[in-house]
ROVO-252272 format. One record per residue (C-alpha): residue number from 1; x, y, z; residue in one letter; chain. Coordinates in nm, 3 decimals, always signed. Last residue first. Layout:
<gunus>
+-----+---------+---------+---------+------+-----+
: seq :      c1 :      c2 :      c3 : type : mol :
+-----+---------+---------+---------+------+-----+
: NUM :       X :       Y :       Z :    a :   A :
...
+-----+---------+---------+---------+------+-----+
</gunus>
This chain:
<gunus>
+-----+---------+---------+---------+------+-----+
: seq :      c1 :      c2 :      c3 : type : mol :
+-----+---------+---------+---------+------+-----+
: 227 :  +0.587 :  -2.365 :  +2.310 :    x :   A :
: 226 :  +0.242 :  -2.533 :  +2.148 :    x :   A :
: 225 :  +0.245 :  -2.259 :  +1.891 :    x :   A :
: 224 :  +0.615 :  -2.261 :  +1.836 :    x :   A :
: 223 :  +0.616 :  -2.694 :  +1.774 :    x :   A :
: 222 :  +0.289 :  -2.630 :  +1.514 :    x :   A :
: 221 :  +0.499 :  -2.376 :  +1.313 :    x :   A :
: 220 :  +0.767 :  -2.547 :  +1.304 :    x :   A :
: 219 :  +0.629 :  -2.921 :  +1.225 :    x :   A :
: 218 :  +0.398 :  -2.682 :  +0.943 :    x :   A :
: 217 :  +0.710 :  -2.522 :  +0.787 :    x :   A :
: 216 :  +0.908 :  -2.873 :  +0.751 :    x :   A :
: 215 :  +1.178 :  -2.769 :  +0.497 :    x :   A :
: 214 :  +1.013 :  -2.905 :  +0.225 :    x :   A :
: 213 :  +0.697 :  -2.770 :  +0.314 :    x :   A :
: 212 :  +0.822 :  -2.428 :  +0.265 :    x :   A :
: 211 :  +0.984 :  -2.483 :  -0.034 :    x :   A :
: 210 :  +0.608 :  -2.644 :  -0.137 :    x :   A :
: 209 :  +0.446 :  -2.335 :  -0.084 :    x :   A :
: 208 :  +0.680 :  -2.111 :  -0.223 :    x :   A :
: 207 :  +0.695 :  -2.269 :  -0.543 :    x :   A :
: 206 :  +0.309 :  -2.262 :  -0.533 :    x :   A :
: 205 :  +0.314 :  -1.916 :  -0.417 :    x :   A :
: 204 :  +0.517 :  -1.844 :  -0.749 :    x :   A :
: 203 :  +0.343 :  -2.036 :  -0.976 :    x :   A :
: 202 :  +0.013 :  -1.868 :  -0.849 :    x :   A :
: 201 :  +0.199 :  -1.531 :  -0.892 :    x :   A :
: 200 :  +0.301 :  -1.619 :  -1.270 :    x :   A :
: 199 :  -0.033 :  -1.678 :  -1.345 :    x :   A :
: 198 :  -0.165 :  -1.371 :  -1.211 :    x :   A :
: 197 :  +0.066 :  -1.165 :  -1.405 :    x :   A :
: 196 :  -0.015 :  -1.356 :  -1.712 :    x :   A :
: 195 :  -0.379 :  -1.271 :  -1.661 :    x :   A :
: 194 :  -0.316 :  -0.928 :  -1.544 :    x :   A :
: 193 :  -0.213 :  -0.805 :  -1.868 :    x :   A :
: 192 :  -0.557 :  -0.836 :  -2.023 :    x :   A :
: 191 :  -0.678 :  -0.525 :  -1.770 :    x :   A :
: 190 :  -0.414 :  -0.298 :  -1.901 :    x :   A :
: 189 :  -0.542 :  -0.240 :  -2.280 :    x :   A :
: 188 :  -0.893 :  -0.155 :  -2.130 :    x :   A :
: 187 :  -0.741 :  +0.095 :  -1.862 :    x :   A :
: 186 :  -0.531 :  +0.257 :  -2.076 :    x :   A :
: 185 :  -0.784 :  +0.319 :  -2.301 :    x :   A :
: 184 :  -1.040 :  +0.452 :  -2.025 :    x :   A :
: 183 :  -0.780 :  +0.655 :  -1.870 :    x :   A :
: 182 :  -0.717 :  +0.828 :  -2.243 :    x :   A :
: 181 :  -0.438 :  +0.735 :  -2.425 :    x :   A :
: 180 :  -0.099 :  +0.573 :  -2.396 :    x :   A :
: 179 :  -0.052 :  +0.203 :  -2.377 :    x :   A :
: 178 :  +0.078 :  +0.166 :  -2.737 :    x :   A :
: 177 :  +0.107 :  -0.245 :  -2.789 :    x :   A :
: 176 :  +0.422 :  -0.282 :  -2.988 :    x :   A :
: 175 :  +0.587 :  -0.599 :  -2.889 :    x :   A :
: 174 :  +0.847 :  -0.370 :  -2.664 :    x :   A :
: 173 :  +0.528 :  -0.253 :  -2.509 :    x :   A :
: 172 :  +0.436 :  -0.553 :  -2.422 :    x :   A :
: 171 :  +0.738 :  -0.698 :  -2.253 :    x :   A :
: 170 :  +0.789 :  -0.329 :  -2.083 :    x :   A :
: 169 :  +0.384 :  -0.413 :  -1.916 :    x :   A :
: 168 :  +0.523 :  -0.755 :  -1.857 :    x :   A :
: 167 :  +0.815 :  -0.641 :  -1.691 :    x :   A :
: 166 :  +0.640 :  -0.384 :  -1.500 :    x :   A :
: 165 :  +0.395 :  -0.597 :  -1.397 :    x :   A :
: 164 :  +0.631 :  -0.863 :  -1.238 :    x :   A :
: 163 :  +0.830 :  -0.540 :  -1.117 :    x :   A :
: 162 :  +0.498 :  -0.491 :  -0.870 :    x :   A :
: 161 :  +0.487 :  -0.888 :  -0.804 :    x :   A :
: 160 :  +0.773 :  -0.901 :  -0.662 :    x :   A :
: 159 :  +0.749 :  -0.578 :  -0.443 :    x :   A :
: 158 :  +0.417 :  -0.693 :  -0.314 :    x :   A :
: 157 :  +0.564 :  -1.076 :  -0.250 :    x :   A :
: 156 :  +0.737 :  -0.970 :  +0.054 :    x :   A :
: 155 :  +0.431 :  -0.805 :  +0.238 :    x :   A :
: 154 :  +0.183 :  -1.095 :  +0.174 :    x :   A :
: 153 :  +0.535 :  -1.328 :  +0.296 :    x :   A :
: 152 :  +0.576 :  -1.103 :  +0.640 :    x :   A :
: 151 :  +0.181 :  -1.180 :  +0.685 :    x :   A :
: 150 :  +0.186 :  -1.497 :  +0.626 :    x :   A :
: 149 :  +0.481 :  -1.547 :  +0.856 :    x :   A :
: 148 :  +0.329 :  -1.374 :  +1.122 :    x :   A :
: 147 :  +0.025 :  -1.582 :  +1.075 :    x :   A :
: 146 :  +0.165 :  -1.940 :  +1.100 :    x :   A :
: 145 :  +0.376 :  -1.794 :  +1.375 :    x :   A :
: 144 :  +0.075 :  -1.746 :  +1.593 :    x :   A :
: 143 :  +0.044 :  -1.422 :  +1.745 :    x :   A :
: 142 :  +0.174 :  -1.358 :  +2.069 :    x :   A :
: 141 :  +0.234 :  -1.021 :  +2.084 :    x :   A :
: 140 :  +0.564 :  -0.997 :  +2.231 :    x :   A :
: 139 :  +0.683 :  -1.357 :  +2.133 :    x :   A :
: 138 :  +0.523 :  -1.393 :  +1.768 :    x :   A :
: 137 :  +0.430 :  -1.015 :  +1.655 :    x :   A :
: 136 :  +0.801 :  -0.952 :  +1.750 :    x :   A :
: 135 :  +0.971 :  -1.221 :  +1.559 :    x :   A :
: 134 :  +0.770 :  -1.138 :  +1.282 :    x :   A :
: 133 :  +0.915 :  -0.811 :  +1.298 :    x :   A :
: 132 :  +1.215 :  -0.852 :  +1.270 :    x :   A :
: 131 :  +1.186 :  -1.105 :  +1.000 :    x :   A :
: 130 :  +1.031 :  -0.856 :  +0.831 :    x :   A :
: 129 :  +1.298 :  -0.615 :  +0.875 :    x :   A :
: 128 :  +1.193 :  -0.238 :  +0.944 :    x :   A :
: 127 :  +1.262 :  +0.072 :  +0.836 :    x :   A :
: 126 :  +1.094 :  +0.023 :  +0.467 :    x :   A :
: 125 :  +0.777 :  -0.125 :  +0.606 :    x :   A :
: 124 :  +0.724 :  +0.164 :  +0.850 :    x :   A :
: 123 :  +0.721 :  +0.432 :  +0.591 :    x :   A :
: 122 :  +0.491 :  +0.145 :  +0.393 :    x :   A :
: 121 :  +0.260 :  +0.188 :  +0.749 :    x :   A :
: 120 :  +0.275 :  +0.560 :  +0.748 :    x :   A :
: 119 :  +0.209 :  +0.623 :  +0.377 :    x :   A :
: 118 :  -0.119 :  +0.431 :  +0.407 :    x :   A :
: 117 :  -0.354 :  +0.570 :  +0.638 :    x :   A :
: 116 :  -0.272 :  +0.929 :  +0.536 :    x :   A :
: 115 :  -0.320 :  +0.865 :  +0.150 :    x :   A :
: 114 :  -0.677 :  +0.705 :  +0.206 :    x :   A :
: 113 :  -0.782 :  +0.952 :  +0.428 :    x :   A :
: 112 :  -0.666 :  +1.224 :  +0.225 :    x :   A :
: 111 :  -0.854 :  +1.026 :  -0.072 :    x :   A :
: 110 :  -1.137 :  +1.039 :  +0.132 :    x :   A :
: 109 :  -1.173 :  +1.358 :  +0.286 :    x :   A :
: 108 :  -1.113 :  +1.495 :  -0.085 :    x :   A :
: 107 :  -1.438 :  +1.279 :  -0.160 :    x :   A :
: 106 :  -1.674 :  +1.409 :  +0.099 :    x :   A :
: 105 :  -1.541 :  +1.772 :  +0.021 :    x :   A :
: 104 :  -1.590 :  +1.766 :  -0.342 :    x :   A :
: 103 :  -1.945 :  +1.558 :  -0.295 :    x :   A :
: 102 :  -2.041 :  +1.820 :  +0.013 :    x :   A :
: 101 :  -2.008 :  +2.104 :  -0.286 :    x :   A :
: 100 :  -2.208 :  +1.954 :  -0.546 :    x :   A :
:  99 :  -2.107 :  +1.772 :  -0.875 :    x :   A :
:  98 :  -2.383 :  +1.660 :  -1.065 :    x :   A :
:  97 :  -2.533 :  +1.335 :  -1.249 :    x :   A :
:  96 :  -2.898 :  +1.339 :  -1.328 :    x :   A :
:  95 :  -2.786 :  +1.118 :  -1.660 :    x :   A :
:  94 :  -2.629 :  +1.441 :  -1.786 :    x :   A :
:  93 :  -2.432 :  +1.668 :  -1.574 :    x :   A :
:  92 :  -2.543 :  +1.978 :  -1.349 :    x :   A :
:  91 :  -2.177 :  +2.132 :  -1.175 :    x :   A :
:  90 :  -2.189 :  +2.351 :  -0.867 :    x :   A :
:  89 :  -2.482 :  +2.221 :  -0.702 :    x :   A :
:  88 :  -2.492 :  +2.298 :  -0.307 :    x :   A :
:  87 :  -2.569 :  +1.997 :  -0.101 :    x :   A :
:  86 :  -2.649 :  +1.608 :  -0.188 :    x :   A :
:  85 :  -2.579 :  +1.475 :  -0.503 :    x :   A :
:  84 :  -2.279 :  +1.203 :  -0.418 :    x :   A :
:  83 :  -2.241 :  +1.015 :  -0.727 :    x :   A :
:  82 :  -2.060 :  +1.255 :  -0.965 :    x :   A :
:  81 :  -1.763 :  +1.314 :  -0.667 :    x :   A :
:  80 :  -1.644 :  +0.947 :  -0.586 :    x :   A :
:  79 :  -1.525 :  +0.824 :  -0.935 :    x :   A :
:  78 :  -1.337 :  +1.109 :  -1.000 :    x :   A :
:  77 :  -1.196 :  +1.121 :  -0.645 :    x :   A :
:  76 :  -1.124 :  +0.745 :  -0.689 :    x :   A :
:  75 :  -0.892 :  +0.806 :  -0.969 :    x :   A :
:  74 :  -0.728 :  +1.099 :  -0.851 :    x :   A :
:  73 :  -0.678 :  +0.906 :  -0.524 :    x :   A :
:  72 :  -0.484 :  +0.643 :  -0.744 :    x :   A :
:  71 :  -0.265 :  +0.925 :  -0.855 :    x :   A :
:  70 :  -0.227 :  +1.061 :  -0.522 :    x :   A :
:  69 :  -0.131 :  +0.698 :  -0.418 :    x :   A :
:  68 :  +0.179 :  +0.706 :  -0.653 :    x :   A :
:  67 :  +0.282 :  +1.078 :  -0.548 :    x :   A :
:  66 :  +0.309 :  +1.002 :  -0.238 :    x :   A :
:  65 :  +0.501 :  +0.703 :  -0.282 :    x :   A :
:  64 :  +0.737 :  +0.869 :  -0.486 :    x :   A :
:  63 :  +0.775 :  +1.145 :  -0.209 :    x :   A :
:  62 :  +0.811 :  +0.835 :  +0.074 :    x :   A :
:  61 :  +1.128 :  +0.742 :  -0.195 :    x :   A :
:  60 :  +1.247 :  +1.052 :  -0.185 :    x :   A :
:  59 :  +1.278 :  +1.096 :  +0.196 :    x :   A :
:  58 :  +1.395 :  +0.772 :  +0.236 :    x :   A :
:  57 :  +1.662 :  +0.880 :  +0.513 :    x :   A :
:  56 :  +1.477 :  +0.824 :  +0.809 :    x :   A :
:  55 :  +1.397 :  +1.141 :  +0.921 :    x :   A :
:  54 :  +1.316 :  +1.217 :  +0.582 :    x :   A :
:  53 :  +1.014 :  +0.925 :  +0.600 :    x :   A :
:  52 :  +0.974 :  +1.079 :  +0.924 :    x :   A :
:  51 :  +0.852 :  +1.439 :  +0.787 :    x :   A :
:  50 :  +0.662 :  +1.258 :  +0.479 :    x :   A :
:  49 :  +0.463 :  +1.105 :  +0.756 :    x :   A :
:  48 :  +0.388 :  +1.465 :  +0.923 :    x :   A :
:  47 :  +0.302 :  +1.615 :  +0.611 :    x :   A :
:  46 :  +0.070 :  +1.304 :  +0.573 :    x :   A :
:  45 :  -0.059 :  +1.412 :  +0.924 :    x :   A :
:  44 :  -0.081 :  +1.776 :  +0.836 :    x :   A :
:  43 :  -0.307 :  +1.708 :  +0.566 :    x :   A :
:  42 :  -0.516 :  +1.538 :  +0.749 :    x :   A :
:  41 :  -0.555 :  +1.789 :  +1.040 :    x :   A :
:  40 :  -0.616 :  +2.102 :  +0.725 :    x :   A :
:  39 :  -0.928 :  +1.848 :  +0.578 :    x :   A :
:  38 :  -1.066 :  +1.809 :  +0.922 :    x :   A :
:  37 :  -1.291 :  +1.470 :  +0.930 :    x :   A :
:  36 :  -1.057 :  +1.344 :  +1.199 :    x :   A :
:  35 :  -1.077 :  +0.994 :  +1.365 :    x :   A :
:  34 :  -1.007 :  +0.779 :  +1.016 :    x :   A :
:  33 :  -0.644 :  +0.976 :  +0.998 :    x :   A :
:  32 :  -0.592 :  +0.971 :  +1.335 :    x :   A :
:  31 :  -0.626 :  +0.573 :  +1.307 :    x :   A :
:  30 :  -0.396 :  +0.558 :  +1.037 :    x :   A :
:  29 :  -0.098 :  +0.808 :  +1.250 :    x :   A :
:  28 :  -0.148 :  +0.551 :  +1.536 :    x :   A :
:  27 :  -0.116 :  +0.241 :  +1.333 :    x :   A :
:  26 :  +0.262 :  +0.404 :  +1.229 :    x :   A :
:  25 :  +0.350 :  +0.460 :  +1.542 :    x :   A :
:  24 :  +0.257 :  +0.120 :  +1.664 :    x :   A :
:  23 :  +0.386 :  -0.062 :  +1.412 :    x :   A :
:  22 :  +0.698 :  +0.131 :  +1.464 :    x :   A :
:  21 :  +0.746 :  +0.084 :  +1.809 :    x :   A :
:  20 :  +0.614 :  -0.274 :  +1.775 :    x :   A :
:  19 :  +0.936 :  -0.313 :  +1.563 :    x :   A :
:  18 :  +1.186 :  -0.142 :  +1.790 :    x :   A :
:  17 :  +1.322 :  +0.202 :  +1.743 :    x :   A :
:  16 :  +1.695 :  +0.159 :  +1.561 :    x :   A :
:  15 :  +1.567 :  +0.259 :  +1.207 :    x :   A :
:  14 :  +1.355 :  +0.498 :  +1.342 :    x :   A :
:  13 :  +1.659 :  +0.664 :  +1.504 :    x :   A :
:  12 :  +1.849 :  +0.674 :  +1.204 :    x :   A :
:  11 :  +2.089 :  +0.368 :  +1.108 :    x :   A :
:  10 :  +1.999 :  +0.241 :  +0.791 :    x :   A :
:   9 :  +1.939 :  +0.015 :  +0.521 :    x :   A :
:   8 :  +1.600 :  +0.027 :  +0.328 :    x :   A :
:   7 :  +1.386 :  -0.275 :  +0.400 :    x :   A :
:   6 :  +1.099 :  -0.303 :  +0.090 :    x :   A :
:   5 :  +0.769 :  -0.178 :  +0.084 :    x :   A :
:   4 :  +0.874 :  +0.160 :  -0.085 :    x :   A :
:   3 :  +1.116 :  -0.009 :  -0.381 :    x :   A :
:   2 :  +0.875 :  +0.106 :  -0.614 :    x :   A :
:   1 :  +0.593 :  +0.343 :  -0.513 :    x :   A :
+-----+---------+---------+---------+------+-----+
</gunus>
């Protein structure tokens, strides 16, 4: 998923459709994906978001992205499957775990969900300036600027902090700390690599924070709200 959720240069017709266009089409394609239960429909929407991320030339990096949140859906299917005992048993576990038919189906409806409602909307990301489109959510939509802006910074810090991690996961590595293993390894020797991630996105928003003060944010912000 690196690189996904930031503005790839371009000029395909998705590149040139307007910002609430693609906010639009890409809120559409999430909703679908929470109004069907069919396992085939939801499938063929993510096909269909893979389809315009090759339409707009990031057809390898949607495929990346892909194939980041199937991983997390792995993770959450595991999760999901032993805790839903309703329906046909096709797997008796310990601890009056078991894996049944409806659980497989409940939690691959799920993770498809998951997947479909989020490719569109980083598809839409990397097609589309932020400033763009705060400009649209504040004079077409109306929004406050205060909250546009918030919401185009949330988006611009994801990228940051995502090769954050991956420097301090190479830092560590590099210092000898083995991060392969088992999930429940990895996921031990990962969890005490978030504190100096966190701390260096608090310095970072605070930095931010007072640049934006600086150069009279809140004077703007209040003098477009009261335009």
């Amino acid at each position: 998923m690196k690189g996904m959720l930031q503005y790839v240069h371009g000029t395909t017709v998705l590149h040139r459709l307007p910002p609430l266009c693609k906010l639009g089409l890409a809120v559409l394609l999430s909703a679908l994906c929470f109004a069907t239960g069919n396992l085939l429909l939801l499938a063929l929407l993510i096909g269909g978001s893979v389809a315009l991320g090759a339409l707009a030339g990031i057809g390898k990096q949607t495929l990346r992205t892909l194939l980041g949140l199937c991983k997390f859906s792995s993770i959450l299917f595991l999760l999901q499957v032993f805790f839903i005992s309703e329906g046909r048993v096709l797997l008796a576990l310990p601890l009056g775990l078991a894996v049944t038919v409806e659980g497989i189906v409940f939690s691959a409806r799920l993770c498809l969900r998951l997947i479909g409602a989020t490719l569109p909307l980083t598809v839409m990301l990397a097609v589309t300036r932020l400033p763009d489109l705060t400009r649209a959510l504040e004079r077409t939509l109306r929004v406050p600027y205060r909250y546009a802006f918030a919401l185009s910074t949330a988006i611009r810090f994801i990228p940051i902090l995502a090769r954050d991690f991956s420097a301090v996961v190479e830092a560590q590595t590099a210092r000898g700390v083995e991060l392969d293993g088992n999930l429940l390894r990895r996921v031990r020797l990962l969890l005490p690599l978030c504190v100096p991630l966190l701390v260096s996105s608090v310095r970072r928003i605070e930095s931010a924070a007072l640049s934006a003060e600086l150069r009279g944010f809140h004077l703007r912000a209040q003098r477009r709200e009261f335009r």
